[in-house]
Biopython code that builds the backbone (N, CA, C, O; Angstrom):
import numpy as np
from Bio.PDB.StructureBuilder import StructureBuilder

atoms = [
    (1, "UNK", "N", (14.525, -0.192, 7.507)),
    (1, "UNK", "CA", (13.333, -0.380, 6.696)),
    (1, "UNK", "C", (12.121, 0.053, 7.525)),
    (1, "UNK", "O", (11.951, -0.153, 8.726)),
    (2, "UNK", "N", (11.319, 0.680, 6.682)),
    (2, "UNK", "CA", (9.842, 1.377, 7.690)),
    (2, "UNK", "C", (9.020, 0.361, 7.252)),
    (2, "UNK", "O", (9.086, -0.266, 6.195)),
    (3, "UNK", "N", (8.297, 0.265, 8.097)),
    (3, "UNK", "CA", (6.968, -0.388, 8.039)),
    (3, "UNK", "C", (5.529, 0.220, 8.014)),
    (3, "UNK", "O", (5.627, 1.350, 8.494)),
    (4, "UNK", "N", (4.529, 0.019, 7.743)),
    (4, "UNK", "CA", (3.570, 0.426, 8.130)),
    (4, "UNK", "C", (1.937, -0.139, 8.189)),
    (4, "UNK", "O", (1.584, -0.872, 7.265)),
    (5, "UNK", "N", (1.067, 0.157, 9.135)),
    (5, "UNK", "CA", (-0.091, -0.466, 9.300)),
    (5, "UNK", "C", (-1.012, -0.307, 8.528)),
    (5, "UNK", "O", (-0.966, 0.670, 7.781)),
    (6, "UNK", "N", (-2.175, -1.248, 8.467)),
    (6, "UNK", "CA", (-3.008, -0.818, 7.626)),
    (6, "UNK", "C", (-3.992, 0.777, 8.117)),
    (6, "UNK", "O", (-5.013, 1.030, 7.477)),
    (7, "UNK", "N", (-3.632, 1.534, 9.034)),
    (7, "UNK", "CA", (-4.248, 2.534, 9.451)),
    (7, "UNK", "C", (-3.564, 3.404, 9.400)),
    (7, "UNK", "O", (-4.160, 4.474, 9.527)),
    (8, "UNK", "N", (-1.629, 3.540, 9.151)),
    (8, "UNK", "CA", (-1.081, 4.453, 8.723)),
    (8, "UNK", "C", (-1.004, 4.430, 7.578)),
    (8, "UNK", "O", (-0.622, 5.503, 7.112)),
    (9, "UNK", "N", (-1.309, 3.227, 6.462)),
    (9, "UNK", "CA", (-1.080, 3.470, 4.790)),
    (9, "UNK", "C", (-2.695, 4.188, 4.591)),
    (9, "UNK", "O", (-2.889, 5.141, 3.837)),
    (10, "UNK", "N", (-3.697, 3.579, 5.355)),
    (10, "UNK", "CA", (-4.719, 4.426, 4.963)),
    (10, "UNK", "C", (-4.805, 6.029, 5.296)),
    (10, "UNK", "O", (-5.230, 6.632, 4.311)),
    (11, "UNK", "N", (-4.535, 6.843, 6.350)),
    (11, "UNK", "CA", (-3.795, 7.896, 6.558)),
    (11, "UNK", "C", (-2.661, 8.488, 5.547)),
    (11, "UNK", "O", (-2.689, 9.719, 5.562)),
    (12, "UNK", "N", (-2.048, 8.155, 5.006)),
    (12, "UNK", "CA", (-1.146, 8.278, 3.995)),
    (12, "UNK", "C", (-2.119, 8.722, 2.656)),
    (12, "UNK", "O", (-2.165, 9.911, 2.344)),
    (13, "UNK", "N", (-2.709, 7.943, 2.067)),
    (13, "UNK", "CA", (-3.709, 8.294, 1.214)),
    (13, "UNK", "C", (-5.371, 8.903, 1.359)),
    (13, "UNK", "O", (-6.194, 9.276, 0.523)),
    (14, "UNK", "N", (-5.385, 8.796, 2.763)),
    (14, "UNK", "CA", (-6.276, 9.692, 2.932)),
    (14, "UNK", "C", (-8.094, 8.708, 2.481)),
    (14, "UNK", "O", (-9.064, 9.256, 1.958)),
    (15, "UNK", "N", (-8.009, 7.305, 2.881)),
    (15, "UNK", "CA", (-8.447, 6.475, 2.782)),
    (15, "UNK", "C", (-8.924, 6.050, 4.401)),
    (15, "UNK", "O", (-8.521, 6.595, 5.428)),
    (16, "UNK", "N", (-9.999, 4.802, 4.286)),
    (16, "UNK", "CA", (-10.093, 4.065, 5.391)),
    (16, "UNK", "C", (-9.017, 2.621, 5.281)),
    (16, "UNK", "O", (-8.269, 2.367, 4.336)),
    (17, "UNK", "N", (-9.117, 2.183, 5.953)),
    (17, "UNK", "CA", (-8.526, 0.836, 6.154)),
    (17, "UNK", "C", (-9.279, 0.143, 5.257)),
    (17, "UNK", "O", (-8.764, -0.138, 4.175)),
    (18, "UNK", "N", (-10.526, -0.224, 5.520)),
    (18, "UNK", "CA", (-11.254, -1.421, 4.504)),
    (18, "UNK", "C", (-10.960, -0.859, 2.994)),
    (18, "UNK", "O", (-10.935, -1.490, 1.937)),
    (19, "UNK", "N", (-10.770, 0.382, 3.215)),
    (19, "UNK", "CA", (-10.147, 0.829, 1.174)),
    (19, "UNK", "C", (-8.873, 0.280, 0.840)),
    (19, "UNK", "O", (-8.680, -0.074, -0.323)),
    (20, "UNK", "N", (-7.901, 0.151, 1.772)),
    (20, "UNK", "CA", (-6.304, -0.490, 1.844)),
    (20, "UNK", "C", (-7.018, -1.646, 1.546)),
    (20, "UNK", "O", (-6.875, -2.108, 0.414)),
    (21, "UNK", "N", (-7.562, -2.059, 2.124)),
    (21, "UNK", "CA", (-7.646, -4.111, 1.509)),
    (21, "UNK", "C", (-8.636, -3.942, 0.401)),
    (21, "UNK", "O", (-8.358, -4.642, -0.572)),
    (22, "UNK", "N", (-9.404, -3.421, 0.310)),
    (22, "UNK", "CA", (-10.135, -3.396, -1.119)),
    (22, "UNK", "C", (-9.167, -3.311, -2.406)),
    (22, "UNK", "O", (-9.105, -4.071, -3.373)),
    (23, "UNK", "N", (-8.313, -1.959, -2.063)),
    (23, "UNK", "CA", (-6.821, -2.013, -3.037)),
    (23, "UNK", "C", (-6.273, -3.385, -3.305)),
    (23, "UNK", "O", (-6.142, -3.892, -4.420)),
    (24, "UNK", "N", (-5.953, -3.956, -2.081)),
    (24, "UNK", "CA", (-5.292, -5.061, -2.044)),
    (24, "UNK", "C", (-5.951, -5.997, -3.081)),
    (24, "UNK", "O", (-5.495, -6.223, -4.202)),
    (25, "UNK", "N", (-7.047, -6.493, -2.576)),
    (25, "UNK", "CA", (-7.514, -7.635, -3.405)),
    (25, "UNK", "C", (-7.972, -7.030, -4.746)),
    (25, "UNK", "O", (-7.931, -7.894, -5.621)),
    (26, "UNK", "N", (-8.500, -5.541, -5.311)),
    (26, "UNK", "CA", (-8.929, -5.177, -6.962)),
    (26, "UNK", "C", (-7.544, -5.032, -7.657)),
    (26, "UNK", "O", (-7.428, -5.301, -8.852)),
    (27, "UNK", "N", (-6.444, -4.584, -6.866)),
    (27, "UNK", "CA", (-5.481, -4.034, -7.999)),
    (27, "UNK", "C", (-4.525, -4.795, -7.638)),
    (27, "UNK", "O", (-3.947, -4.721, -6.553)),
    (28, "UNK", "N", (-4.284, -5.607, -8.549)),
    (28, "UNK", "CA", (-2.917, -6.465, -8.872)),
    (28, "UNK", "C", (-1.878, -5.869, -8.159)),
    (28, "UNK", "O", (-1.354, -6.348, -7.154)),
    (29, "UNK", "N", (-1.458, -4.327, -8.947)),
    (29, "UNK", "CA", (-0.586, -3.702, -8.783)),
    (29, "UNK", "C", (0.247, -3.293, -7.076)),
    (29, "UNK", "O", (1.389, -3.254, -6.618)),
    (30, "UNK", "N", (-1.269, -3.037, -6.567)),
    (30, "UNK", "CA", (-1.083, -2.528, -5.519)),
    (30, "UNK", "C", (-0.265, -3.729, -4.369)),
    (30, "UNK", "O", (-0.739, -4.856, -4.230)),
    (31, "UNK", "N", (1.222, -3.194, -3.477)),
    (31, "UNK", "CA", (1.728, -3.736, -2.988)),
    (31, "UNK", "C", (1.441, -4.672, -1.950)),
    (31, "UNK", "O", (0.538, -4.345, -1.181)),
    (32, "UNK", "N", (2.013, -5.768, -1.758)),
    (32, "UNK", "CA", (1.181, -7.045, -0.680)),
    (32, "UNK", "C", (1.817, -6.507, 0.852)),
    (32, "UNK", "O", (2.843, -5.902, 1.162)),
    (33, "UNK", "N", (0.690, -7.041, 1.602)),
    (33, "UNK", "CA", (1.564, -6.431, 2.845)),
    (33, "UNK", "C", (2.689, -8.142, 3.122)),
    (33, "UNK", "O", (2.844, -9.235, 2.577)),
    (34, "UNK", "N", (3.253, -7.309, 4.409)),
    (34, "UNK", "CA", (4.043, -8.392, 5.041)),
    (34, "UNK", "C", (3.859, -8.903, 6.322)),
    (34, "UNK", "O", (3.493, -8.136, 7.212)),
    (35, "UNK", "N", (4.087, -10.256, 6.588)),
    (35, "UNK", "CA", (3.482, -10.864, 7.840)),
    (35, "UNK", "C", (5.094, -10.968, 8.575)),
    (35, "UNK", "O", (6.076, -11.690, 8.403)),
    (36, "UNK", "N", (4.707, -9.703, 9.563)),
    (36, "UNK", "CA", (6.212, -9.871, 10.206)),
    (36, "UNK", "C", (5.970, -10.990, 11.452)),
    (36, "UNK", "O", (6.915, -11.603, 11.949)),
    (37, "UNK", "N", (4.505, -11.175, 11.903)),
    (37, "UNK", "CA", (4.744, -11.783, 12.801)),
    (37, "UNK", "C", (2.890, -12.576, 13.199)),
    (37, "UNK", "O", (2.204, -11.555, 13.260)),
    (38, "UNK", "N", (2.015, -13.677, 13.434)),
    (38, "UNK", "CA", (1.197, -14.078, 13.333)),
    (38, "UNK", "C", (0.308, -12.616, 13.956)),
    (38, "UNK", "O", (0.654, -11.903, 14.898)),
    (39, "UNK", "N", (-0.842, -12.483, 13.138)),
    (39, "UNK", "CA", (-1.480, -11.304, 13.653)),
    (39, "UNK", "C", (-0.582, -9.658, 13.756)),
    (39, "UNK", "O", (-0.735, -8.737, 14.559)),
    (40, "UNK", "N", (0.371, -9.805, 12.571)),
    (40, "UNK", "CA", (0.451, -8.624, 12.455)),
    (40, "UNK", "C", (1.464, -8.464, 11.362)),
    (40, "UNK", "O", (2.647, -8.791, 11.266)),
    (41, "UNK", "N", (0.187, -7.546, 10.163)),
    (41, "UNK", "CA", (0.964, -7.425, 9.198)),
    (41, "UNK", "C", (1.215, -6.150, 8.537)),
    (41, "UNK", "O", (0.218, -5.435, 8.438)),
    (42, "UNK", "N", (2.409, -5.646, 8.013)),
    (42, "UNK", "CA", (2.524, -4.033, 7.537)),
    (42, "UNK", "C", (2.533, -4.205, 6.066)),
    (42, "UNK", "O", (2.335, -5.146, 5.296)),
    (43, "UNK", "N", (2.846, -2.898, 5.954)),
    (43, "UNK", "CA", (3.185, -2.548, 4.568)),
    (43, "UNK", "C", (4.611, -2.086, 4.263)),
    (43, "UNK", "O", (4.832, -1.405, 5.265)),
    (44, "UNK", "N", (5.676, -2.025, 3.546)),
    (44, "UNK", "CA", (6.811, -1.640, 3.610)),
    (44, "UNK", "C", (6.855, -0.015, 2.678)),
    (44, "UNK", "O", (6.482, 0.242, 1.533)),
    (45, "UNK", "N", (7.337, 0.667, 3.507)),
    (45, "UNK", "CA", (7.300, 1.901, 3.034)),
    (45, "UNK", "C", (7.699, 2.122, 1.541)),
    (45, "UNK", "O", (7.012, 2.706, 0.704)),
    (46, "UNK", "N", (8.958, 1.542, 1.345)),
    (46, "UNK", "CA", (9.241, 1.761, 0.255)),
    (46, "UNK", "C", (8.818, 1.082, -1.139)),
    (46, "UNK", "O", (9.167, 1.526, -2.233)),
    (47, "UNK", "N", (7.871, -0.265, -0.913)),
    (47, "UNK", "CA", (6.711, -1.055, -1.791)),
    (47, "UNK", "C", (5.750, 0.289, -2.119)),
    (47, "UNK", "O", (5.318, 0.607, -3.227)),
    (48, "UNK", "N", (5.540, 0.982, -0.848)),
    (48, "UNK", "CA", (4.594, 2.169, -1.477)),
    (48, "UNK", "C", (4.740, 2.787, -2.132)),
    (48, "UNK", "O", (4.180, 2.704, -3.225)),
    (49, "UNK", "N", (5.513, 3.674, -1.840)),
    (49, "UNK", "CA", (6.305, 4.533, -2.732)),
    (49, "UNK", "C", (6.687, 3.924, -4.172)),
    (49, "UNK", "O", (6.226, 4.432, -5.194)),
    (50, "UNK", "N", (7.538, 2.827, -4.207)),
    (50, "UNK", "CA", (7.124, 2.236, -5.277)),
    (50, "UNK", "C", (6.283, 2.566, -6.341)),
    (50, "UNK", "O", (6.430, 3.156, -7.411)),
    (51, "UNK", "N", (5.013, 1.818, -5.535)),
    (51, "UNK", "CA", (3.339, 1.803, -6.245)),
    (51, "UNK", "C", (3.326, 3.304, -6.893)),
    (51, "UNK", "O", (3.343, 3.566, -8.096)),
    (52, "UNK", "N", (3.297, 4.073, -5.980)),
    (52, "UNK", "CA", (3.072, 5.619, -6.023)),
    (52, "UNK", "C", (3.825, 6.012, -7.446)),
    (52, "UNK", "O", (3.214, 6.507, -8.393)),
    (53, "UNK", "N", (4.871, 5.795, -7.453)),
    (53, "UNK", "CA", (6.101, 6.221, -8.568)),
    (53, "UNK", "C", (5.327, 5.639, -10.014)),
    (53, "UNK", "O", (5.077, 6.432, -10.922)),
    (54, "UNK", "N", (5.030, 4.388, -10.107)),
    (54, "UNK", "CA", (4.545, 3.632, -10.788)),
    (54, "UNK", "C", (3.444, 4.233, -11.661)),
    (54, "UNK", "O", (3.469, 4.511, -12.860)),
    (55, "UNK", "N", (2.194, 4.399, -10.496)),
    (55, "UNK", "CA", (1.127, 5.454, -10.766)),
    (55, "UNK", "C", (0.885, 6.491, -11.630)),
    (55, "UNK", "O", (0.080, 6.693, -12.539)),
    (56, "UNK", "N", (2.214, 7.390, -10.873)),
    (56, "UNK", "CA", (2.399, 8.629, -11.512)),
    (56, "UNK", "C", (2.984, 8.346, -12.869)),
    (56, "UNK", "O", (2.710, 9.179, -13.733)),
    (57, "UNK", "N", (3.494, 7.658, -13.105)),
    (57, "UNK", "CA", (4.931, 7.657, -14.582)),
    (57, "UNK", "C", (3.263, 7.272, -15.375)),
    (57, "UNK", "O", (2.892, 8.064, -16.242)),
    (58, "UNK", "N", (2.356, 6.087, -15.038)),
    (58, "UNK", "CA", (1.250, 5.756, -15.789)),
    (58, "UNK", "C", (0.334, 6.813, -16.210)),
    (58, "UNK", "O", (-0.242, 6.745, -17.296)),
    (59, "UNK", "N", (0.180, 7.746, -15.436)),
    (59, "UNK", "CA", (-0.882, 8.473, -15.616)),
    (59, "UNK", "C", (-0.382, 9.484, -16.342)),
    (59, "UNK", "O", (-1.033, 9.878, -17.309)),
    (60, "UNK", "N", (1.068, 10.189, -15.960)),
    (60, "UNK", "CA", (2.104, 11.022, -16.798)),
    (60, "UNK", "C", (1.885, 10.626, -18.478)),
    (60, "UNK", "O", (1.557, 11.476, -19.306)),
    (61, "UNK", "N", (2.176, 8.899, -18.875)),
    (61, "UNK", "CA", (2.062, 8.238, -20.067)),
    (61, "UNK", "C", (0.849, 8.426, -20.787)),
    (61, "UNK", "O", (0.617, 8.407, -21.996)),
    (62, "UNK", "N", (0.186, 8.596, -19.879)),
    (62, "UNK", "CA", (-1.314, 8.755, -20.402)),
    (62, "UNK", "C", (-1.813, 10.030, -21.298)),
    (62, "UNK", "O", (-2.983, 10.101, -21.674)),
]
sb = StructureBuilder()
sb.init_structure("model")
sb.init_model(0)
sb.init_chain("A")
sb.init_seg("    ")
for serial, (resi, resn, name, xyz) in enumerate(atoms, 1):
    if name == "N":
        sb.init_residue(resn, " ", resi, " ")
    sb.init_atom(name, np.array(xyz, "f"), 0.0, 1.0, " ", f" {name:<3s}", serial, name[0])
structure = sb.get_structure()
């Protein structure tokens, strides 16, 4: 299982970090991270992807 930080999911989308938690807390949708360990939490690669898939099929519907 991959993990990832809030500075590689923002890299990924081409975002800052404070936009990853802005996601977090406006869009329901958008995946929760995980607390693997006190002071440090990722994102799971494939929750993203997920989201991503999700996105697309919505906007496709549209």
């Amino acid at each position: 299982m991959t993990f990832l930080s809030d500075r590689q999911t923002a890299e990924r989308y081409g975002v800052s970090r404070v936009t990853v938690w802005r996601w977090r807390k406006a869009d329901a949708t958008f995946p929760a991270p995980v607390t693997l360990s006190p002071g440090c939490v990722r994102w799971r690669l494939s929750d993203l992807e997920a989201w991503e898939t999700a996105k697309a099929a919505a906007s496709n519907a549209a």
